[in-house]
Each structure stands twice: as structure tokens, then as C-alpha cells.
C-alpha positions as a Markdown table, in Angstrom:
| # | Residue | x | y | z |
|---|---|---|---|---|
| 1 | Unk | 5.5 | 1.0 | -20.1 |
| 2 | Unk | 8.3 | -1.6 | -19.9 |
| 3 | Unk | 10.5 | -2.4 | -17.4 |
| 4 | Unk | 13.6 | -2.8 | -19.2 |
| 5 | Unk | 15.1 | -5.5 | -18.6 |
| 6 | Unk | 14.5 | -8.7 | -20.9 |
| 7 | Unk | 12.1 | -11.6 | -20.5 |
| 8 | Unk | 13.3 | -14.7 | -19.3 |
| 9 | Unk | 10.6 | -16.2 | -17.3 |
| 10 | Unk | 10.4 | -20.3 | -18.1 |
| 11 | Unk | 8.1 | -21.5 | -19.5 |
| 12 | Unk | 7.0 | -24.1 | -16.5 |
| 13 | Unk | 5.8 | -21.1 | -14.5 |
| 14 | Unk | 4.5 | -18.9 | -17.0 |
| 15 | Unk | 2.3 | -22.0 | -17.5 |
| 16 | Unk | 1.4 | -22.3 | -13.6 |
| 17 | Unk | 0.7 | -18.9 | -13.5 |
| 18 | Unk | -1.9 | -19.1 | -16.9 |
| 19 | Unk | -3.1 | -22.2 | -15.3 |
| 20 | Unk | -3.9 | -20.1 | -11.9 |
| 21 | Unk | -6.1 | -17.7 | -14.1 |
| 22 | Unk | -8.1 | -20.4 | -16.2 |
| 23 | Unk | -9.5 | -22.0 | -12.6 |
| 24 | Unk | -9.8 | -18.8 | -10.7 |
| 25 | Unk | -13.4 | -19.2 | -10.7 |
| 26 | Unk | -13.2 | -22.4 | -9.0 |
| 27 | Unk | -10.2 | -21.2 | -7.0 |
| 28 | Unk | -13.3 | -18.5 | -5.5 |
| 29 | Unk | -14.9 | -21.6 | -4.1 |
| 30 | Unk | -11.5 | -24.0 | -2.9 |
| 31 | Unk | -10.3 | -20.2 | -0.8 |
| 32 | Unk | -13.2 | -20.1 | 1.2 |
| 33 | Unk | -13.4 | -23.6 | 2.1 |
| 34 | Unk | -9.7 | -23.9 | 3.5 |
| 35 | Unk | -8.8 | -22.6 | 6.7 |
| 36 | Unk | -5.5 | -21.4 | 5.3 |
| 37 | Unk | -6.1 | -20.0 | 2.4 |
| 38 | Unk | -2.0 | -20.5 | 1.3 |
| 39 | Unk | -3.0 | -24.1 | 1.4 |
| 40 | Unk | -4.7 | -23.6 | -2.3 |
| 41 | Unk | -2.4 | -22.0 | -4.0 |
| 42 | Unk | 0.8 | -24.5 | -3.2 |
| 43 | Unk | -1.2 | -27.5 | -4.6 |
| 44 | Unk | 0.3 | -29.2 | -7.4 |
| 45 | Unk | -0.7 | -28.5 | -10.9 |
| 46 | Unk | -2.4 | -31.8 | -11.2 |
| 47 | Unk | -4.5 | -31.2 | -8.2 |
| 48 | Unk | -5.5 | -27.3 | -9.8 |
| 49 | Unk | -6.6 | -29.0 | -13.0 |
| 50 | Unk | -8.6 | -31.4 | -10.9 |
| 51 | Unk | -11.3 | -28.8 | -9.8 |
| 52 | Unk | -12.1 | -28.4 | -13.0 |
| 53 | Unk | -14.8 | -30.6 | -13.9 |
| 54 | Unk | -15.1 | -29.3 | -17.4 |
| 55 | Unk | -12.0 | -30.1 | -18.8 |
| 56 | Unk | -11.4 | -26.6 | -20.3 |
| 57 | Unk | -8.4 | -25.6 | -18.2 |
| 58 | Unk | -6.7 | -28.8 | -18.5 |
| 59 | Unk | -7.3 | -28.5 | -22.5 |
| 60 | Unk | -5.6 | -24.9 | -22.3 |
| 61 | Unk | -3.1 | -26.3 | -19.9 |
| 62 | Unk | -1.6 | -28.9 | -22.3 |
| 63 | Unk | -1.7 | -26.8 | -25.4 |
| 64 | Unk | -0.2 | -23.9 | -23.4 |
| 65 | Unk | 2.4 | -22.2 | -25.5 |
| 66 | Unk | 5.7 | -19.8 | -23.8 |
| 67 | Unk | 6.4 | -18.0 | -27.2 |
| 68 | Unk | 2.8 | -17.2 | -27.0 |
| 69 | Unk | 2.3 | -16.2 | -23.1 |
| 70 | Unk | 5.6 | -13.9 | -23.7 |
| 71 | Unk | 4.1 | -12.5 | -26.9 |
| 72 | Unk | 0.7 | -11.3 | -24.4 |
| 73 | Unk | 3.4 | -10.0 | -21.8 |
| 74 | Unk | 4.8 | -8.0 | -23.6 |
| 75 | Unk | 2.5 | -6.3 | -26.1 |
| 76 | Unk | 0.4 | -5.7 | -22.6 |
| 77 | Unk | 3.6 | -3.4 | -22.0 |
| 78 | Unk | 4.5 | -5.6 | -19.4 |
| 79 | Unk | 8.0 | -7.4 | -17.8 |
| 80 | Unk | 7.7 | -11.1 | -16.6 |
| 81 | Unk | 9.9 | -12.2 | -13.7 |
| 82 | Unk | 9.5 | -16.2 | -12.9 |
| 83 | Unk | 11.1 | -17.3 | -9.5 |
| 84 | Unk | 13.6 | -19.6 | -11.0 |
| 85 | Unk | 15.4 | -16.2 | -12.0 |
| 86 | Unk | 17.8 | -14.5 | -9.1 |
| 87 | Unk | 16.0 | -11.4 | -9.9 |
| 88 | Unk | 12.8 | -12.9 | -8.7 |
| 89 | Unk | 13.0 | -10.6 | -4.5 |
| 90 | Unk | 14.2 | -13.1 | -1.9 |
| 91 | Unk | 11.6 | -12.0 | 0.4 |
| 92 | Unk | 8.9 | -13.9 | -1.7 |
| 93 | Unk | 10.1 | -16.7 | -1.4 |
| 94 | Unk | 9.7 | -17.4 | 2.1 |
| 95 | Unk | 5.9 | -17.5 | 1.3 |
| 96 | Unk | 4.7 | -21.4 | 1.6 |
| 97 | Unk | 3.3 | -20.3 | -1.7 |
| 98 | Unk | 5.3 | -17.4 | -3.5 |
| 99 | Unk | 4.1 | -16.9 | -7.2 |
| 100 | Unk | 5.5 | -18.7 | -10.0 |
| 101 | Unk | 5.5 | -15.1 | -12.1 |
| 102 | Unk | 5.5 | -11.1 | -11.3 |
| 103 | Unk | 3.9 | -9.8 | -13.7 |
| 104 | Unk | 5.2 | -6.2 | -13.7 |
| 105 | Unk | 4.4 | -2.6 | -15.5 |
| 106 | Unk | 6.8 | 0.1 | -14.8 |
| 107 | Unk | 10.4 | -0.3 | -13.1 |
| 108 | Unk | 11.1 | -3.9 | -12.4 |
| 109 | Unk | 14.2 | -2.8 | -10.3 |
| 110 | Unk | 12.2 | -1.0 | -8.0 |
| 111 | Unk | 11.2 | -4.8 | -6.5 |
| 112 | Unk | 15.0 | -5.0 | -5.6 |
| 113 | Unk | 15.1 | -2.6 | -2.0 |
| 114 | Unk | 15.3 | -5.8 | 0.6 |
| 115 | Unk | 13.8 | -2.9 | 3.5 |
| 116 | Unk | 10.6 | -2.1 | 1.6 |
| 117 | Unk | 7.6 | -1.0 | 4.0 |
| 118 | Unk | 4.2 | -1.9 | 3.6 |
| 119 | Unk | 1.2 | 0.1 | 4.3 |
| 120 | Unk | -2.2 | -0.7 | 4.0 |
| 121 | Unk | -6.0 | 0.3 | 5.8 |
| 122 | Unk | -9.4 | 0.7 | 5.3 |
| 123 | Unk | -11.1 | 1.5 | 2.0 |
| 124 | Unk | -12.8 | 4.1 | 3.5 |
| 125 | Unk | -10.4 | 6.0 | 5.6 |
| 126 | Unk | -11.6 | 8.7 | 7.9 |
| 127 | Unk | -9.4 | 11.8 | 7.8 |
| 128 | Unk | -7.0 | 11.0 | 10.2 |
| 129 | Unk | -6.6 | 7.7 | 8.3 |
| 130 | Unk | -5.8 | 9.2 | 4.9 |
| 131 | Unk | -3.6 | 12.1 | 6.4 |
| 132 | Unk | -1.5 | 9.6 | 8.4 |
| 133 | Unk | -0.8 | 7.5 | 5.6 |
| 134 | Unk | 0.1 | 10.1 | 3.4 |
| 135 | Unk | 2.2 | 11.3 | 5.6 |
| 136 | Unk | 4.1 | 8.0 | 6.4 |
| 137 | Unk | 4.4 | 7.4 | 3.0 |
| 138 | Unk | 6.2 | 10.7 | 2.4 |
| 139 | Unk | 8.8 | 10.2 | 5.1 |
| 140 | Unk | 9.4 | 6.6 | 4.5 |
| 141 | Unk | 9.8 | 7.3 | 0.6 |
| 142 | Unk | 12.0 | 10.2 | 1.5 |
| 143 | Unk | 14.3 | 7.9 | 4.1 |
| 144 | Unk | 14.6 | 5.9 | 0.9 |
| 145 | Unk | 12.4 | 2.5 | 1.7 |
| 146 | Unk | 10.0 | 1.6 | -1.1 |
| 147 | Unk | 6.2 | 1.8 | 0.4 |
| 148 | Unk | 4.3 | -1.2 | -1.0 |
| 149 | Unk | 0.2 | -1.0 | -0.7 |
| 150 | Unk | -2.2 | -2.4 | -3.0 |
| 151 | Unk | -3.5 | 0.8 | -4.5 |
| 152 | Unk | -7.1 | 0.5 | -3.2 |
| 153 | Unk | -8.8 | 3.4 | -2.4 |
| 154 | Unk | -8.3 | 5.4 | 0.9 |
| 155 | Unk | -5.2 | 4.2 | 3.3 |
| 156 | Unk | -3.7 | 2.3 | 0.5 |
| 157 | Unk | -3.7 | 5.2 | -2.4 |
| 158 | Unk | -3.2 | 7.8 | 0.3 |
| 159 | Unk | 0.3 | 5.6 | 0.8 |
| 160 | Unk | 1.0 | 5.9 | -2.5 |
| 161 | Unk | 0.4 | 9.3 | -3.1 |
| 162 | Unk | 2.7 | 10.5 | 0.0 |
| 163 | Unk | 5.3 | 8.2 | -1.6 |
| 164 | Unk | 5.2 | 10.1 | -4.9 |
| 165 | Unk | 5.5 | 13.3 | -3.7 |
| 166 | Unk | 9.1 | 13.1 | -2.5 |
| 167 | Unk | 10.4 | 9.8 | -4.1 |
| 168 | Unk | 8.6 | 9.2 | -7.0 |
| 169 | Unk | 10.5 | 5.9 | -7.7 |
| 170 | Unk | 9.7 | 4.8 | -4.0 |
| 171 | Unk | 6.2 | 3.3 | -4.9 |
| 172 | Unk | 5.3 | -0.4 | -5.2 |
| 173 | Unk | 1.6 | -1.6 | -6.2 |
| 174 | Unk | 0.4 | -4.9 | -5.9 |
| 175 | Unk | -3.0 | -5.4 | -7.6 |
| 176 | Unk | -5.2 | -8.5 | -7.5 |
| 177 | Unk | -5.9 | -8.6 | -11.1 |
| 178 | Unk | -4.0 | -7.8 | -13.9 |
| 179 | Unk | -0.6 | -5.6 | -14.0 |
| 180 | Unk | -2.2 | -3.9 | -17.0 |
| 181 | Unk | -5.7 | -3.4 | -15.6 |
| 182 | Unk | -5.6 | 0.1 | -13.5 |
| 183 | Unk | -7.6 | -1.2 | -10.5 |
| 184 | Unk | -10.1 | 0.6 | -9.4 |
| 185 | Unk | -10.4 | 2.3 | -12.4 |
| 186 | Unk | -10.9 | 5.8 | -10.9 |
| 187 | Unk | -7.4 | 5.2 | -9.4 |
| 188 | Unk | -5.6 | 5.0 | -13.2 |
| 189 | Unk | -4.1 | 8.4 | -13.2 |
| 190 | Unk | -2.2 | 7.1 | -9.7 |
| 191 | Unk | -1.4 | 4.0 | -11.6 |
| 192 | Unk | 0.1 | 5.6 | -14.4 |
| 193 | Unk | 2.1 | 7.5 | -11.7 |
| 194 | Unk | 3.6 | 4.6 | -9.9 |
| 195 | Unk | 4.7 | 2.7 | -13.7 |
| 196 | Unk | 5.9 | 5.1 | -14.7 |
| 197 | Unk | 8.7 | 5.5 | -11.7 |
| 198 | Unk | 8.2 | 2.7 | -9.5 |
| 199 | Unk | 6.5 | -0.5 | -10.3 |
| 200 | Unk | 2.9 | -2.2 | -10.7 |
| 201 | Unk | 2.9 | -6.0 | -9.5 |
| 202 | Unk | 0.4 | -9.0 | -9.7 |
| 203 | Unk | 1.0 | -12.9 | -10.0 |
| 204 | Unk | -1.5 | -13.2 | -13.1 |
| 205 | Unk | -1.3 | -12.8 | -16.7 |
| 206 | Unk | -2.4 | -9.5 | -18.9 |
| 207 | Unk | -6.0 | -9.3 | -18.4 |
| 208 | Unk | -7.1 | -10.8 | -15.8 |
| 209 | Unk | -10.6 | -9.5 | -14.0 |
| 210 | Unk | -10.1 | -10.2 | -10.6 |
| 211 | Unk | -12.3 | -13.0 | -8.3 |
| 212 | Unk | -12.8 | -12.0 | -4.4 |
| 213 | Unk | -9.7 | -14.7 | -3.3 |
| 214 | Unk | -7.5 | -12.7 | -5.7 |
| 215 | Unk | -7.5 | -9.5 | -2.8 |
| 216 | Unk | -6.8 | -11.7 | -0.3 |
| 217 | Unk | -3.8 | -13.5 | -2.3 |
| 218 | Unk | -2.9 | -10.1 | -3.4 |
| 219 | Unk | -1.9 | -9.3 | 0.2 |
| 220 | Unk | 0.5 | -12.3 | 0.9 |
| 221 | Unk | 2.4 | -10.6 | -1.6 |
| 222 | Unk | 2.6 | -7.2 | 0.1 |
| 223 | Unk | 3.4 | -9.0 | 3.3 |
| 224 | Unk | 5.9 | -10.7 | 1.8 |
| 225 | Unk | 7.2 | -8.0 | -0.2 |
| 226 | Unk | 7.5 | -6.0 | 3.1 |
| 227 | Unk | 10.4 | -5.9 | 6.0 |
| 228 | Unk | 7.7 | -4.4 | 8.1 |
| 229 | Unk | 3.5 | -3.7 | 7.4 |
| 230 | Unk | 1.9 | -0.8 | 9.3 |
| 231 | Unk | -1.5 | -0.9 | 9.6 |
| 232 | Unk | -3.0 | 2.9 | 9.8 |
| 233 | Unk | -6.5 | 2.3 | 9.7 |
| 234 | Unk | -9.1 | -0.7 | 9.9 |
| 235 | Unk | -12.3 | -1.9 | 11.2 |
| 236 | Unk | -12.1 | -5.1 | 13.0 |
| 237 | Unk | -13.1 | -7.1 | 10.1 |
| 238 | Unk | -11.2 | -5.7 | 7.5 |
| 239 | Unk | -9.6 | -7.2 | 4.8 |
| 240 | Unk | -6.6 | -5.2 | 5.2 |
| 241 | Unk | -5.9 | -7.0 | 8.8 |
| 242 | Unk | -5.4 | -10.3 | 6.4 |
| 243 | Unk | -1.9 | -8.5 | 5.3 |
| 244 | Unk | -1.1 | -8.4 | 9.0 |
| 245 | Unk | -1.7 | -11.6 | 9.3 |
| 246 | Unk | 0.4 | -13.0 | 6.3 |
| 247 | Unk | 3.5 | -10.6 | 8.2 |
| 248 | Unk | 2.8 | -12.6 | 11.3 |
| 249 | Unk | 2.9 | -15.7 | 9.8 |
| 250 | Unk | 6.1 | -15.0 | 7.9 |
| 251 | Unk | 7.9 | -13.9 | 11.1 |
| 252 | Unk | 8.1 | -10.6 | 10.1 |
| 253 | Unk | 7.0 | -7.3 | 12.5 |
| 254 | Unk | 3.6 | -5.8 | 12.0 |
| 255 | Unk | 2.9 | -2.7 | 13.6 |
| 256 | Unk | -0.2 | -0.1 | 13.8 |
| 257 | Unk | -1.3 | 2.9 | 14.0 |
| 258 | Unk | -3.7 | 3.8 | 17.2 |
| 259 | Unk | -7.2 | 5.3 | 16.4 |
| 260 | Unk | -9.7 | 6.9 | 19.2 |
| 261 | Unk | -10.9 | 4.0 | 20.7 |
| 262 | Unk | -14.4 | 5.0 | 19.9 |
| 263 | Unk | -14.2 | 4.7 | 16.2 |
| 264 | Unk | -14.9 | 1.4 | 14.8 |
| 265 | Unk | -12.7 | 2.4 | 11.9 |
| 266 | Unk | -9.7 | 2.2 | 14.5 |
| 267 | Unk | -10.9 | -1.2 | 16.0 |
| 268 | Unk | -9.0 | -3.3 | 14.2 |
| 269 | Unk | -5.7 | -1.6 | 14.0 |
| 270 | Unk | -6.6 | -1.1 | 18.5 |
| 271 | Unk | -6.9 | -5.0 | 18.1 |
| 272 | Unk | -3.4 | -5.3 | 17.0 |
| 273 | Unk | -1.8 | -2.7 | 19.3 |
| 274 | Unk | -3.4 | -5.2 | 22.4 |
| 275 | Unk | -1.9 | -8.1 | 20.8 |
| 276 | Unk | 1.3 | -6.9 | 20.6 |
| 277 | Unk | 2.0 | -4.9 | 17.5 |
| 278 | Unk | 4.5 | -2.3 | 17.6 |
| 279 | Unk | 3.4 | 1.0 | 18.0 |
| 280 | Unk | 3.4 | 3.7 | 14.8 |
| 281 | Unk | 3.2 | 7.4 | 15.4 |
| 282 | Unk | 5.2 | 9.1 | 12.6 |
| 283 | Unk | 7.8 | 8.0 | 10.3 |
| 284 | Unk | 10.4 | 7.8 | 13.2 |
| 285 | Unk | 8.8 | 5.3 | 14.7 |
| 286 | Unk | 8.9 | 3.0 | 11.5 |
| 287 | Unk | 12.4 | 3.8 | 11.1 |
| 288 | Unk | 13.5 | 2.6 | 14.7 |
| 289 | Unk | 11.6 | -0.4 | 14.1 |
| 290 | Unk | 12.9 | -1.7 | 11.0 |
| 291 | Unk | 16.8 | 0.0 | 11.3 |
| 292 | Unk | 16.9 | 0.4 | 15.0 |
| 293 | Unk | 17.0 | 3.8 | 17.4 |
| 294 | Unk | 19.8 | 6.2 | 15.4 |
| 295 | Unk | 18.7 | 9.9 | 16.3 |
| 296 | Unk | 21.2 | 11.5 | 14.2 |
| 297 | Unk | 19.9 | 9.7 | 11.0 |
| 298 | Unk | 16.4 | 9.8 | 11.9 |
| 299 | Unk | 16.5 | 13.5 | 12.7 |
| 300 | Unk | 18.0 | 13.9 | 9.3 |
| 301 | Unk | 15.4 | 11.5 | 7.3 |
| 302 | Unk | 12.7 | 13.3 | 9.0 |
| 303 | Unk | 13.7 | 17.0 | 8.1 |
| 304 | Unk | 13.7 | 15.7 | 4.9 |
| 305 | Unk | 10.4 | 14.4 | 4.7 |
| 306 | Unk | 8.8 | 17.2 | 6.2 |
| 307 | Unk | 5.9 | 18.6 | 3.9 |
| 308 | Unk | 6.7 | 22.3 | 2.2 |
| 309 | Unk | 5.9 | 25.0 | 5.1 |
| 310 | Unk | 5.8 | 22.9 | 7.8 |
| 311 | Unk | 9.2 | 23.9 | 10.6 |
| 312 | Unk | 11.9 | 21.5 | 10.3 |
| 313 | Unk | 12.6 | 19.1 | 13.3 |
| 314 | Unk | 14.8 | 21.2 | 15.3 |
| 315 | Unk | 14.5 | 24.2 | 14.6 |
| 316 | Unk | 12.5 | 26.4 | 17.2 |
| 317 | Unk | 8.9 | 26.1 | 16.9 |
| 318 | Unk | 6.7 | 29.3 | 15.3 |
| 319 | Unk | 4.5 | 30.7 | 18.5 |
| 320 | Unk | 1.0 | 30.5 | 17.4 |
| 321 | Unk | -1.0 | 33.9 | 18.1 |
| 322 | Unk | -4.0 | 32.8 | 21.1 |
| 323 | Unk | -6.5 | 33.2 | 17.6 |
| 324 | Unk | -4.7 | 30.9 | 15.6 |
| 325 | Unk | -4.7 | 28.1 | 19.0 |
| 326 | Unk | -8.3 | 28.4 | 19.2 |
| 327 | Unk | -8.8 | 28.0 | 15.4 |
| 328 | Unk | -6.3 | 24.8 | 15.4 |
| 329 | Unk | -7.8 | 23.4 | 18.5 |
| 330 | Unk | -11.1 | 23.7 | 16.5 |
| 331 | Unk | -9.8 | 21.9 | 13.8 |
| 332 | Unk | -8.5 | 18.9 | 15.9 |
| 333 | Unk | -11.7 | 18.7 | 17.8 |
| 334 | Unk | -13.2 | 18.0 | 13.9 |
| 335 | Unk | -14.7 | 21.6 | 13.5 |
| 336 | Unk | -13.0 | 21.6 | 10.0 |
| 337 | Unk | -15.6 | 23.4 | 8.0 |
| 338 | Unk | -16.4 | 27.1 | 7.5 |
| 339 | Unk | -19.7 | 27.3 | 8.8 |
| 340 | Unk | -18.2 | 25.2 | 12.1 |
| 341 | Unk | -15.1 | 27.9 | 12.5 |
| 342 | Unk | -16.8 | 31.3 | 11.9 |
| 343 | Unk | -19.1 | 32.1 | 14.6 |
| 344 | Unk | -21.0 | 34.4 | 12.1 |
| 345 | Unk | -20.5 | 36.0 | 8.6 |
| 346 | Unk | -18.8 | 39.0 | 9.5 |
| 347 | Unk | -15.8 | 36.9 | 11.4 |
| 348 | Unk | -15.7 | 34.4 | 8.0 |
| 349 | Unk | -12.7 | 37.2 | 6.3 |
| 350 | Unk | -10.8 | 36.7 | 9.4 |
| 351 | Unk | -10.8 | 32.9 | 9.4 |
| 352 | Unk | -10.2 | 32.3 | 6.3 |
| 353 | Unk | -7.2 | 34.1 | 6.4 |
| 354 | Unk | -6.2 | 32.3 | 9.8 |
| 355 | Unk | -7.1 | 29.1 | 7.6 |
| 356 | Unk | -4.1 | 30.1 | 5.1 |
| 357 | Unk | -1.7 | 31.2 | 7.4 |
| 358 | Unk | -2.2 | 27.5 | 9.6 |
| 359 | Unk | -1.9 | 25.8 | 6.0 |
| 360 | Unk | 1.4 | 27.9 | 4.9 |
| 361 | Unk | 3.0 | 26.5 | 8.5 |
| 362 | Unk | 2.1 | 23.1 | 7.4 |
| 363 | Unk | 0.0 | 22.9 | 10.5 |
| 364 | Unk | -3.6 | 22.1 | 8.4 |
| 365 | Unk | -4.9 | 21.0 | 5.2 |
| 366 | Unk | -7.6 | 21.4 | 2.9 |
| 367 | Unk | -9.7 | 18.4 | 1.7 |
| 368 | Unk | -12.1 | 17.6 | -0.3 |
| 369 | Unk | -15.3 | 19.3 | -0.1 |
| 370 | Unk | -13.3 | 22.2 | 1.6 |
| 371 | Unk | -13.0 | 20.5 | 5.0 |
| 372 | Unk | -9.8 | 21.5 | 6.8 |
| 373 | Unk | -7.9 | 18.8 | 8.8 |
| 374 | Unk | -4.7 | 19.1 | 11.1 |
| 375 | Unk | -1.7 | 18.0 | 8.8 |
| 376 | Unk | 0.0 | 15.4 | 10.6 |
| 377 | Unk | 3.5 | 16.7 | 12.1 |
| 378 | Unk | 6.2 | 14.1 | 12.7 |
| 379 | Unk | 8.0 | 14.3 | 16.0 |
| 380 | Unk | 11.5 | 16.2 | 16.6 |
């Protein structure tokens, strides 16, 4: 899956990207040793080849050959864009340390949208967590803003898969090893999706097996690559709260998501609503923060968005019979399977059929493991 458009990353930083990739297991040690981890990967080449004591990187570094690196691009299906070309996004380049090369699988143009949105959470996302970001990947897809996330699983691939479903071109991966690599690899069918309408991004060559830094350098990018990064879901050490971060220090807004405050999977996303991150509760939110309050066009991006079944914004809401209240209040309290709806077996016909008339309205869906959860609704 190509890109399209033709080659014509330099050789200079196709070479500081290969050199990058022959001391990444020395770069493992230097990122945890720094207290700003940007400070590594800004040092000269001179200084990179110097942590290598054995000499083997600086041996590859001065027989390093473009035709050759191009040659591996390409028959890995991939599209090499260097940041001496103007099709390199602007927004990188504010980083103190943006990468020499995107290495890129899928649509290169889809990198082009200067309003993308990032979102990005926990790995292990509760239910809320995964149906939020779905959901704000659908509407901000559907307004037409590219969602970039890192296709890890939970909040991130959640994201994504929102995105696809009503923009298909609207999804932007960054992954901390190769472009080619499908990472994790129980995620490939979703990265096969997002090549083969949007785009799949990383700074090093075909190949590469990531190193722990590389996750962490993954998400300056999707800071960088971002107008705005919502947080949905995180823990108050996770790794996701390092993308935040890298907005922050780029000048550029990061907002959250609020959790109940007695979840620690909410902690860290609570953390950045104290400190002054801007509040996300739907996609209208997100809109009014990156393109300012416009009720008209917000009313309009959001009917759009809406998932299949669900009422439009504005239009008069459905009456729920008193049954089909208790069974939804049920289902927000977390009562979401079978055995915690039907009081006994002779009532199970009834709810399940309650069950599929809540899920035609849009109002619940079925998980995995046939838990029901309450689909979230964006506001009118």
C-alpha cells in the first residue's frame, strides 16, 4: 500500500533516521537518564554515534547508501517524507526535535488537515472509556478533522475504529516501530483499515522492532501532529498522559475527559481537568474548543455523526415506556449482563427484547462477552 506520491526524501535524513534505528538500544538507556527526554533525540549525529562504544553504527553510518534506504522504503510498500520537503506537516516542526523522515503506509495526504485531533487513553479502557472514544472518534471524523492515536489497544484503537466508521479517510496512526510492522499484531486487521484510507506513520525505517523510548517518542509526534489532544481515559501514571504533556509543552490545548472519581482508571485524566485542561463531553465540546462556539455548524456536524438509530439532535426525544427507564437506569448503574437484568428466567424473553428495542434507539450497546453498555449520546 503506497501512498502515491513519489520519493524524494534526502539523503541526509534518511541517513539520521537509519542512524536513529542502529543505536536505539543505547537510545533505551540515554531516554531514561534525561529529564527531557526531547533532549536525546536533537543531539547531533556525531554525539548519536558516540554512545556507541562498538563502533557498529558509526561503520553503517558512513557506508549508509540513499539509493539503497529508498530501495527498503519502497519494496516495504511504504512513502518517505523527509522535513526538508514542504510536504513534510508544519505542525511537526515546532517539535525541538521533529523527525528527520515519516515513514508512511497508506495516504500520505491524509497528514495534510492542519485541525487534526488527537485522542489517546489507557490500554485497558473500562467501558465507558472505549465507548467514549469511539464515539468522539465518530463525530470528529464526521465534522471532517483527522483523529490521530497510536493504535494501541483500548482508548486508542477504540478512536480509530469510531473514525472509520463514518470517515474512513479521517484516521491517522502513529506507531513506535515500524510503518510496515502492524503493532500490536492482533490490531492488523485495523491497520490494514487505516492504510488503506488514511495513513500509518512512524519516524523509523521498514522493520524496526520497537525499544520502550520509541512509545514515548511516538507520542511527541501525535502531540505534534494534533491542533488539540483529548485524553478519554488514564490512570495517573499512564503513558498516555506523556502526549498531554508533549501538547502542553508545544503550546497547544489538551483537554480531558472526566471519569467517576473513584476509578483509578479516571485519575489521570481527573488530574488534568484540576490542572486546567479543558473539559470534553461529546464531540461538541471538541469542536468549540478547537473552531470556537458556532451552534448552527455544530448542530449540523453532530446530526451527522450520530450513530444509526440513535434520534437526531433536535428532533423531539422518543418517551421511553417506565420498563424500558428501569432497564436503562440498570444499564448505567453497570448491571449490563443478563443474569444482572432479569430478575428470574421467566422475565429473560421480556428483557431481551427491551435489550433490542434500547439498542435500535441507539440508547445501548452490546460488547463483548454480551455485556450491554449505555451508548454514549452527544448533546443537542
Amino acid at each position: 500500500m503506497t501512498g502515491g506520491a513519489p520519493m524524494t526524501a534526502c539523503d541526509d535524513c534518511l541517513r539520521r533516521s537509519e542512524l536513529i534505528a542502529s543505536v536505539a538500544s543505547r537510545l533505551d538507556i540515554e531516554w531514561r537518564r534525561r529529564s527531557a527526554p526531547a533532549g536525546v533525540l536533537s543531539l547531533p549525529d556525531e554525539r548519536l554515534l558516540a554512545l556507541d562504544t562498538t563502533g557498529r553504527a558509526g561503520r553503517r553510518y558512513a557506508g549508509f547508501s540513499g539509493a539503497s534506504a529508498r530501495a527498503a522504503v519502497e519494496g516495504a510498500g511504504l512513502t518517505a517524507i523527509c522535513r526538508c520537503e514542504p510536504a513534510y506537516p508544519d505542525r511537526l516542526r515546532e517539535l525541538d526535535d521533529p523527525p528527520a523522515v515519516l515513514h508512511v503506509a497508506g495516504r500520505a495526504a491524509a497528514l495534510a488537515p492542519a485541525a487534526a485531533v488527537a485522542i489517546v487513553g489507557a490500554r485497558r479502557g473500562t467501558a465507558y472509556g472505549l465507548e467514549v472514544a469511539r464515539a468522539l472518534g465518530r463525530g470528529i471524523a464526521a465534522a471532517g478533522l483527522p483523529v490521530v492515536s497510536g493504535m494501541a489497544m483500548g482508548v486508542d484503537s477504540a478512536a480509530h475504529v469510531g473514525a472509520l466508521e463514518r470517515a474512513p479517510e479521517g484516521a491517522v496512526a502513529v506507531l513506535a516501530g515500524g510503518a510496515d510492522v502492524p503493532y500490536p499484531p492482533s490490531r492488523r486487521r485495523l491497520y490494514e483499515r487505516i492504510a488503506e484510507r488514511g495513513c500509518v506513520v512512524s519516524e523509523l525505517p521498514p522493520g524496526f522492532a520497537a525499544f520502550r523510548w520509541n512509545f514515548v517518542a511516538r507520542n511527541r509526534i501525535i502531540a505534534g501532529l494534533a491542533a488539540l489532544t483529548v485524553v478519554v481515559e488514564a490512570a495517573e501514571r499512564s503513558g498516555s498522559l506523556t502526549t498531554a504533556d508533549f501538547a502542553a509543552q508545544l503550546g497547544r490545548p489538551v483537554a480531558a475527559v472526566p471519569g467517576p472519581v473513584t476509578s483509578r482508571f479516571s485519575a489521570g485524566t481527573n488530574g488534568l481537568l484540576a490542572a486546567g485542561a479543558a473539559v470534553v463531553r461529546d464531540t461538541r465540546d471538541v469542536l468549540d474548543h478547537l473552531l470556537g462556539p458556532d451552534a448552527a455548524r455544530d448542530a449540523a456536524l453532530v446530526a451527522a455523526a450520530a450513530p444509526a438509530g440513535a434520534a437526531r439532535p433536535g428532533a423531539a426525544p422518543v418517551p421511553l415506556e417506565p420498563r424500558l427507564r428501569t432497564l436503562l437506569d440498570a444499564i448505567e448503574r453497570g448491571h449490563g449482563s443478563l443474569a444482572e437484568l432479569a430478575t428470574d428466567a421467566a422475565s429473560g424473553h421480556q428483557v431481551l427484547q427491551d435489550l433490542a428495542d434500547l439498542e435500535l434507539r441507539g440508547l445501548v450497546r452490546r460488547e463483548f462477552g454480551g455485556r450491554y453498555v449505555r451508548a454514549h449520546q452527544e448533546r443537542t
